[in-house]
N, C-alpha and C positions, 0 to 999 in steps of 0.2 A: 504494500500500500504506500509507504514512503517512497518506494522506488520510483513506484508509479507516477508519483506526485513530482518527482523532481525532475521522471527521464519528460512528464509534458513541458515544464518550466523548461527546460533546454531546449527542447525541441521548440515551442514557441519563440525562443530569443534568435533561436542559428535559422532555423530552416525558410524563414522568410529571404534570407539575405545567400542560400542556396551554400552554407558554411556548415551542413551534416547531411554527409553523404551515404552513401550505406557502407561504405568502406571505413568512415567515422563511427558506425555503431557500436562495435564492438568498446571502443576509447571512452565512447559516453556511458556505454555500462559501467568501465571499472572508473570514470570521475563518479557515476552516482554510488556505487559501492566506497566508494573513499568519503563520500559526502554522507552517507548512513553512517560509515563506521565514528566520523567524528560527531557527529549526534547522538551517537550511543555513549562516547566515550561522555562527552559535557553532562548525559543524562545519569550515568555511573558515578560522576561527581558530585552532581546535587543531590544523587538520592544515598551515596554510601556516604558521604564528606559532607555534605550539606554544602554543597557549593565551595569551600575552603580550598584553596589551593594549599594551604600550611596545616600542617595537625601535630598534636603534642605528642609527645613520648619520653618517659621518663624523665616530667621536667624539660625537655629542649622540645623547641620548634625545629621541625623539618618540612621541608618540601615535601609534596605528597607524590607520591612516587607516580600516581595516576598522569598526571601533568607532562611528563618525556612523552607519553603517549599521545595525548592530547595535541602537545605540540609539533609531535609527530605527521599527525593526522592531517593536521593544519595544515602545514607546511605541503603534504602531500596533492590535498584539496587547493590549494593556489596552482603550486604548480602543473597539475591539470587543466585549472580553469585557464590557464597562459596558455598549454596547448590549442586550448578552444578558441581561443582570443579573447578572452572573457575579463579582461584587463586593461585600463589606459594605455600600459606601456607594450602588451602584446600586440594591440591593435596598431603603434605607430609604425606607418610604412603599409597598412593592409588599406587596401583599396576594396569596397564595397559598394554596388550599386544599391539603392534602397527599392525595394520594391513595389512593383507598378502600382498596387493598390496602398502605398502608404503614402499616410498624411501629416509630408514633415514641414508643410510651406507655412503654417500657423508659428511653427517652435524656430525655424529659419529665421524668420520675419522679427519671432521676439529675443533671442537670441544674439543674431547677426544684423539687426535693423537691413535685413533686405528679401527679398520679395522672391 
């Protein structure tokens, strides 16, 4: 159901602009599988940690060991979405026509003052 929910969110954003091919399908499954697994991780946190990234032991504070993961995840979920172009800086240099039935002369006009 999550998967579900995220593979239409991509699919809505790329396949207007002709940037998921079915050759890309397979990439966009394992970006949603990296984008569930860091969902599951943040959810493993607030429900075992109450959200804390630090917990006690023995008198000291440590880092909660769940957070390498996490940031793990993270990091992994970025770098995917750059494959996709899913980024300011993936997208500089990509050249995209916008498609026939979009309507960007409203956001142009407010935007860039021109028509």
């Amino acid at each position: 159901e999550e998967g579900l929910y995220f593979w239409n969110e991509i699919v809505a954003v790329l396949s207007p602009y002709n940037l998921l091919t079915d050759v890309d399908k397979p990439m966009a499954v394992i970006l949603i599988d990296a984008i569930i697994l860091y969902h599951k991780l943040e959810d493993k946190l607030e429900k075992e940690y109450k959200g804390n990234p630090y917990y006690e032991h023995k008198g000291k504070i440590l880092k909660n060991p769940i957070m390498a993961d996490i940031f793990s995840a993270y990091q992994n979920v970025i770098r995917l979405m750059k494959e996709f172009g899913m980024s300011p800086s993936a997208r500089c240099g990509l050249k995209v026509e916008a498609p026939s039935n979009h309507k960007n002369s409203k956001n142009k006009k407010r935007f860039f003052n021109v028509e």
